[in-house]
N, C-alpha and C positions, 0 to 999 in steps of 0.2 A: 316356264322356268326362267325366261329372261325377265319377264315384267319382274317377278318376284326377286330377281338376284339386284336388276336397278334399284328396284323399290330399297330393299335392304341395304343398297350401297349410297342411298341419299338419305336415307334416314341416319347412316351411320358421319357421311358427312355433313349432316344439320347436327347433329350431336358433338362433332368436333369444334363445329365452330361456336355454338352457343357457349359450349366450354372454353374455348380460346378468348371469347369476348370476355366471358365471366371472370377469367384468372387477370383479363388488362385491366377492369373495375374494379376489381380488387388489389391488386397489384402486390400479389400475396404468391411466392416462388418459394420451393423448398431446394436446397445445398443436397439433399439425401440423395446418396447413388442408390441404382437398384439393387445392388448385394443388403443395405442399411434397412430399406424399404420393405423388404423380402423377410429383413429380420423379426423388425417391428411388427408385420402382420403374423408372425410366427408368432410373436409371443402373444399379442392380443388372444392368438386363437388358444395355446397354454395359459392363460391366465396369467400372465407372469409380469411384472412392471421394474422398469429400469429406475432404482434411485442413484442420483449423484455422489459420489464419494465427496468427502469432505475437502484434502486438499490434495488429491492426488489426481484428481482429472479423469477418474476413469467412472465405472456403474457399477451395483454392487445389484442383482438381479433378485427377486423376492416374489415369493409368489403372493396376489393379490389378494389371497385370504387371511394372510396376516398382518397386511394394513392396519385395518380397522383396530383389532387390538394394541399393534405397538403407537398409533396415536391415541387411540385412550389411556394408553399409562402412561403419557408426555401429559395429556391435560387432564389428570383425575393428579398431579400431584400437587404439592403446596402452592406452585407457583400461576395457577390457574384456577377457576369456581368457575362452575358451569352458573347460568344465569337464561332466561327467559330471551326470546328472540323479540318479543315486545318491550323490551330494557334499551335499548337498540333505539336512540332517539334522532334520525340523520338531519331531520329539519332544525332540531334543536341545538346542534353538532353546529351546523350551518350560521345559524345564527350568532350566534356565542363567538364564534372561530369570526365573524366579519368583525365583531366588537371590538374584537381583539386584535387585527388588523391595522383599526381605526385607531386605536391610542400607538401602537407601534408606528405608524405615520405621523401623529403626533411628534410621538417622543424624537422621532430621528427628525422628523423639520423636512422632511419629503412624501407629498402627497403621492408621490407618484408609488410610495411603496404599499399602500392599500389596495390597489389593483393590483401587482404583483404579486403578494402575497394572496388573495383572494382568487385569481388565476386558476390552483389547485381545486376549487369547490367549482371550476363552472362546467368539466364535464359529466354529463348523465350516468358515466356508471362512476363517476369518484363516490368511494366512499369509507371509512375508519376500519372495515369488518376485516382485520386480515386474512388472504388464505397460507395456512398451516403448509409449510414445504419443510419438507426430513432430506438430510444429507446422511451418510452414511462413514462414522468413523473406521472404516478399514486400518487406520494407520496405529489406531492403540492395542493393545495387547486385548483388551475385552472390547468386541465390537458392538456400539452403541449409536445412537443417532440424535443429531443438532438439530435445533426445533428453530426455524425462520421465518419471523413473519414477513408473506412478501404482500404487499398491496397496489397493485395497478390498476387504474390510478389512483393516487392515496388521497382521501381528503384535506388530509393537513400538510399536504406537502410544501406548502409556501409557508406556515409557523414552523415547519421542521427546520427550514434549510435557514432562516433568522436565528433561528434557537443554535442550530452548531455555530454560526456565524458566534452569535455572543460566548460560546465556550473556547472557541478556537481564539477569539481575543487574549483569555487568563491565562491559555497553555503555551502563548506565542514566546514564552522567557524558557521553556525548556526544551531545550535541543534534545533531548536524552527522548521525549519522542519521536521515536524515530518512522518516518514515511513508510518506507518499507525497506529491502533489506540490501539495499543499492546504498539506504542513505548508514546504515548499519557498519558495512564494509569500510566507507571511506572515512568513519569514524573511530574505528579499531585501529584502522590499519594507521595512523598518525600518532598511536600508543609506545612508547618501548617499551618490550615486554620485561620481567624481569624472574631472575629462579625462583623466588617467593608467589608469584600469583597464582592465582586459585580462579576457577570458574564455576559458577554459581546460576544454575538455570532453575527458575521459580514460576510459576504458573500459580495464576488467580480461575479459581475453580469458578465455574459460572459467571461469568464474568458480566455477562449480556441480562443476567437471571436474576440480579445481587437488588439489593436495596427496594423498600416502601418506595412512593412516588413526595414524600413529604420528605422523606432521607437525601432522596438524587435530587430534588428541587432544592434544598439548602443547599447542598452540600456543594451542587454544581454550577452554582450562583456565589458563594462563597467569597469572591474575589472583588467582586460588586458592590456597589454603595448605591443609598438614595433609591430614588424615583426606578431609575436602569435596575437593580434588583428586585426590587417589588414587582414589574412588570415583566422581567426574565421568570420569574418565581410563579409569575399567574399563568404564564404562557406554558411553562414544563408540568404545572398540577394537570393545567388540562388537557395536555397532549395525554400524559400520562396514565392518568385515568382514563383517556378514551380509547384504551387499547383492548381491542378486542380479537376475537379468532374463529374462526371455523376450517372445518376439513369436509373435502371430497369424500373422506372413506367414513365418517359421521352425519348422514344429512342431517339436516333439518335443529342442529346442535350449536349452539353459541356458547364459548367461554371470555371469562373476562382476563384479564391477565393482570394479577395482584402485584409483582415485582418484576424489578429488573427495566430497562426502555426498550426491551423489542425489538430482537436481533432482526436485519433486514430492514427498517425502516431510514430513512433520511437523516434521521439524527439520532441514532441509536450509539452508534462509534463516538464521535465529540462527545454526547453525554457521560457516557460513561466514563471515557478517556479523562475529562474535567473534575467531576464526582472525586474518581481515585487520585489524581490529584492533589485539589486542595485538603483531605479527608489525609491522605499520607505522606504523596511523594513532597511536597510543600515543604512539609515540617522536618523531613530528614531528607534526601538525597538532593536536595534543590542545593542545601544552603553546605559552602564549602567548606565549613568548621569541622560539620557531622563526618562529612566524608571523609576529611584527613582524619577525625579520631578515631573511626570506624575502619580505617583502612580500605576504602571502595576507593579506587582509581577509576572507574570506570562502570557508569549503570547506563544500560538502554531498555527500552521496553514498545515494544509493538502491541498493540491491545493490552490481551490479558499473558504476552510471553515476556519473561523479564530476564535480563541475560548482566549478571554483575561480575565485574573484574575486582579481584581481590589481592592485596599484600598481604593480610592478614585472616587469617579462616577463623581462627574464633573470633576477634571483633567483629568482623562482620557479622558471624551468625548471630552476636547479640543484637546488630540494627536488625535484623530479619525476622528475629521474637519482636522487636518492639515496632516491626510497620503490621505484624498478624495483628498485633494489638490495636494501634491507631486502624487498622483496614473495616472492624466492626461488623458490617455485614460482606465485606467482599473477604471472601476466604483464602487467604494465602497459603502455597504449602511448596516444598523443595523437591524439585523433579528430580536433580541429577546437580553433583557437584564435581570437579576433575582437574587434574595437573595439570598435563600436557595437551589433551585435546576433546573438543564438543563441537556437538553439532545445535544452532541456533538457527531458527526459520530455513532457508532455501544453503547454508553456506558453513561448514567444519572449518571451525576456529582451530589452530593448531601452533604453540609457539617453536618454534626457531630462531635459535641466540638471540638475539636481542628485539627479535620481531613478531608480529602475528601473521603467522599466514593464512588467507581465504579461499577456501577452494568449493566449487560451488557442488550440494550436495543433494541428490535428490533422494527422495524417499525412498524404502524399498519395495513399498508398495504403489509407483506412481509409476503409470503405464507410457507416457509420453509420444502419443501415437502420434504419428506425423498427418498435416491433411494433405487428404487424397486429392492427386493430382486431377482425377476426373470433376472432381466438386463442383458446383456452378456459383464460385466464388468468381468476382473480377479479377483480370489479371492480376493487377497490381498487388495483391493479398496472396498472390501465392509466389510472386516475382518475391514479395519484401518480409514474409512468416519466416525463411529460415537463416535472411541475412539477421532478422531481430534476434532469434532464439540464440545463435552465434554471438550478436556481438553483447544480451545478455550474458552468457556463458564468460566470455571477455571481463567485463564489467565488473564481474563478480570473484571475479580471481587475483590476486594480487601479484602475483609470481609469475615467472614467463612458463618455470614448471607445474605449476600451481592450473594453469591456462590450458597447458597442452594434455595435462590428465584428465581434465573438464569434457575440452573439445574432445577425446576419445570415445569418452564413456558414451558422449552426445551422438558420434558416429555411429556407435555402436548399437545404439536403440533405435537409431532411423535404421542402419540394416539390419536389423533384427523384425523390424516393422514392415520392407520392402520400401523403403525413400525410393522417388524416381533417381534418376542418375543426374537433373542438372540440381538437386538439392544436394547429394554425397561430392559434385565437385567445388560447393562453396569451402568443404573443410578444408583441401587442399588449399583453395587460395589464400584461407586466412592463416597460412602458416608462417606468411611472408609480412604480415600486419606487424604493425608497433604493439605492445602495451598502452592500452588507451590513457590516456588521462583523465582527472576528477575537474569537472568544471569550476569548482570551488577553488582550484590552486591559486594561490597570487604566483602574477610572474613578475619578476625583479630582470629590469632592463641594464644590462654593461654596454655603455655607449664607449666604444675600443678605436682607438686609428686605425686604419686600416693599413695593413700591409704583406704583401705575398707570402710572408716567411712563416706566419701565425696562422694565417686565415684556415684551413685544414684544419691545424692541430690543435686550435683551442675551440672549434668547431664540434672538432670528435671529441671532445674533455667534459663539453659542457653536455652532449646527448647521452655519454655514457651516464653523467651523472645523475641527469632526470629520470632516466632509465633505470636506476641501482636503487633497488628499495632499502639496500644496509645502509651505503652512504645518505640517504633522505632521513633514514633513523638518526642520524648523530647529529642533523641539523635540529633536533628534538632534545638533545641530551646538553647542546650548547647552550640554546635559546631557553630550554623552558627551566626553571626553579623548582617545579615540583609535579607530581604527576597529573595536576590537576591541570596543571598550566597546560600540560600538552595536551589536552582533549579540545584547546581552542588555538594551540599555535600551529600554522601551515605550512608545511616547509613551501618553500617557493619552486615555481617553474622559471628558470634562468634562460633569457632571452639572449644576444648580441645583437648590438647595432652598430654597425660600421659607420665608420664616416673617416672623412678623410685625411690622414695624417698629418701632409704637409699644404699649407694653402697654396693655390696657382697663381703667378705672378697676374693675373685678372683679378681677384681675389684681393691681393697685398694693394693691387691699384683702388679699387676699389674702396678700403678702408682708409685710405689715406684723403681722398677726395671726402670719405665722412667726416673725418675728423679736421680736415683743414675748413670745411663749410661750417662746422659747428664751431671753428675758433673765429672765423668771419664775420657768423649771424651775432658771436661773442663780442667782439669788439665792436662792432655797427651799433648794437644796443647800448652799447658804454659811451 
């Protein structure tokens, strides 16, 4: 009984450590506690598979036998043809994709970009074939699923990331796209609002889905002259054409992908972003004539979400018939239009006298679980996850009330989640924070004498000030001419610099010795 209990306890420690070896050669660790662990093999064993929610952060649970069909009716529709897995040329891919390389090195006058861009083709498993990944819209009224091509590693990932590069050149004149919704807020928020505006939230249906590959290669080149477009134009045919897909829950199945650039790939976003563009926003919302006859004070647009500030509700709705029109294959349509208040990406726009206020809004469907403090994240990621989510929450608020109903809600979902407790005492500290500032602000420096009687009081004149979003409005109402003017005028952050009122008798000496030298070196030369 003993031989056999050793035997059994060296076998089980040769097993340990072959594994401990194995996991530092690899050097491949999972974050999962065992409650996560425990789940995962539950579902395996129910057949069950977690897809991602679209933007809500959470899983929307499906059993595994309905895969198969809800990606064949993503790829049995228009926007997809199945095709032959011998159509599938990767050496020819290869080739073609170095040519093209070589005149891009060319054209820019740097060899050195033919091996960078070539980079993408040199490991073994790169290859164009995307795998098919489904998100899951929980958040619309009919639940449906986004189709992503994701490719690791992609073949053409060095033509991609040149190809946004030349798009992001033509879009670099309009501010109105906007980053994401950080850059959205402090855009608004330098608006005065007034009783007549109107909001206007518009969505481009398929947006990732829209246009032939001969469509988005014009269209997305457009801006371009000579040599530079013919060679942007040879680079997006072929990308474009060589999109391809398969799915886990379809073996042995290749589709081709007839329109649209392929959500998920490297230059899928710039493409399209560019396409719509010169095809619409170009010709009307660019050019400041349109806007003042049309009445838009105000258009931003995040992908395919468009969010316009209106003086007038039926001119506008006439530019919004006439960009469906110019939009051609990208289809335009009106989500939701409102008086007083909307919700746009992550933030409820809402006016107040003369202002917009921001308040930041999450979905009703977005679970915002907090991470588990057991997790085998490094320190530092669990030290700085809820200073960021905070001073996000900040950022995105313009009001000090605006901030503190944020931070509540925010509270309220970590204890609803079970937050450790050094995460629930960061809210308290930040109760005591400033209202952050936009890094954008110019600061306008008052260089003042200095003197004991002031210093306080124009001290506390000028914090209140930067701090008063009403008074920051009327530096908008002074300054700008018309509402267009204010979507580019800044009110400023007002500085003080002291110095000193009366000079010290060192000082008066001082100046007198310059100026008696300079009358000295004067006469000597004469």
């Amino acid at each position: 009984a003993l031989q056999a209990w050793l035997a059994s306890f060296r076998k089980n420690m040769m097993s340990a450590v072959a594994k401990s070896i194995g996991n530092r050669r690899q050097k491949a660790y999972t974050n999962r506690i065992p409650l996560i662990r425990w789940a995962c093999t539950l579902m395996d064993q129910q057949r069950l598979v977690a897809i991602p929610t679209d933007k809500d952060g959470g899983y929307a649970v499906l059993e595994a036998a309905h895969l198969p069909s809800i990606c064949n009716g993503i790829l049995s529709s228009d926007v997809y043809e199945e095709i032959s897995p011998l159509e599938v040329r990767p050496d020819l891919s290869r080739r073609y994709a170095r040519r093209l390389a070589s005149k891009i090195a060319d054209f820019e006058g740097k060899p050195a970009f033919n091996g960078a861009i070539c980079k993408s083709m040199v490991p073994a498993g790169a290859t164009a074939v995307a795998r098919l990944q489904l998100t899951c819209k929980t958040h619309k009224p009919v639940v449906s699923f986004r189709a992503i091509h994701a490719s690791v590693p992609y073949l053409h990932a060095g033509l991609g990331c040149w190809l946004a590069q030349q798009c992001l050149l033509q879009t670099a004149c309009a501010s109105f796209l906007v980053r994401d919704c950080q850059d959205f807020v402090k855009q608004i928020s330098r608006i005065p609002a007034k009783l007549q505006h109107t909001f206007f939230k518009l969505d481009i249906e398929v947006f990732f889905l829209s246009g032939t590959a001969d469509e988005l290669a014009n269209d997305s080149t457009a801006d371009l002259e000579g040599q530079h477009r013919q060679l942007t134009q040879e680079v997006s045919n072929f990308i474009l054409d060589e999109q391809y897909v398969t799915s886990q829950w379809l073996p042995n199945r290749v589709f081709k992908c007839k329109l649209g650039t392929g959500m998920g790939l490297v230059h899928s976003g710039e493409m399209a972003d560019t396409a719509y563009f010169n095809r619409v926003e170009k010709k009307t919302v660019l050019l400041p004539s349109v806007r003042h006859e049309f009445g838009v004070d105000g258009y931003w647009r995040f992908k395919d979400d468009i969010f316009i500030l209106s003086s007038d509700a039926q001119k506008t709705t006439v530019l919004i018939w006439q960009m469906k029109a110019l939009g051609k294959y990208f289809r335009l349509k009106i989500e939701e239009w409102a008086r007083e208040s909307t919700r746009y990406l992550e933030v409820r726009v809402t006016k107040q006298h003369d202002i917009f206020v921001c308040q930041q809004e999450c979905k009703a469907t977005s679970l915002g679980i907090p991470l588990e403090a057991s997790s085998c994240h490094p320190r530092h990621v669990h030290l700085s996850w809820p200073k960021a989510a905070i001073g996000r929450t900040k950022v995105l608020s313009t009001t000090r009330a605006a901030r503190r109903l944020s931070l509540e809600v925010l509270e309220r979902r970590f204890l609803r989640h079970m937050a450790p407790k050094p995460v629930l005492d960061l809210f308290k500290q930040s109760e005591s924070t400033r209202l952050p500032k936009h890094a954008s602000e110019q600061t306008m420096w008052l260089s003042l004498g200095f003197h004991p009687v002031w210093d306080k009081a124009l001290s506390d004149v000028v914090k209140k000030l930067n701090n008063n979003v009403i008074q920051r409005s009327l530096w908008h109402r002074a300054f700008s001419e018309d509402a267009n003017a204010a979507t580019v005028c800044d009110a400023p952050c007002i500085r003080i610099s002291w110095c000193n009122m009366l000079p010290t008798s060192a000082a008066i000496i001082r100046q007198i010795e310059a100026k008696a030298c300079k009358r000295m070196i004067h006469v000597f030369n004469a």
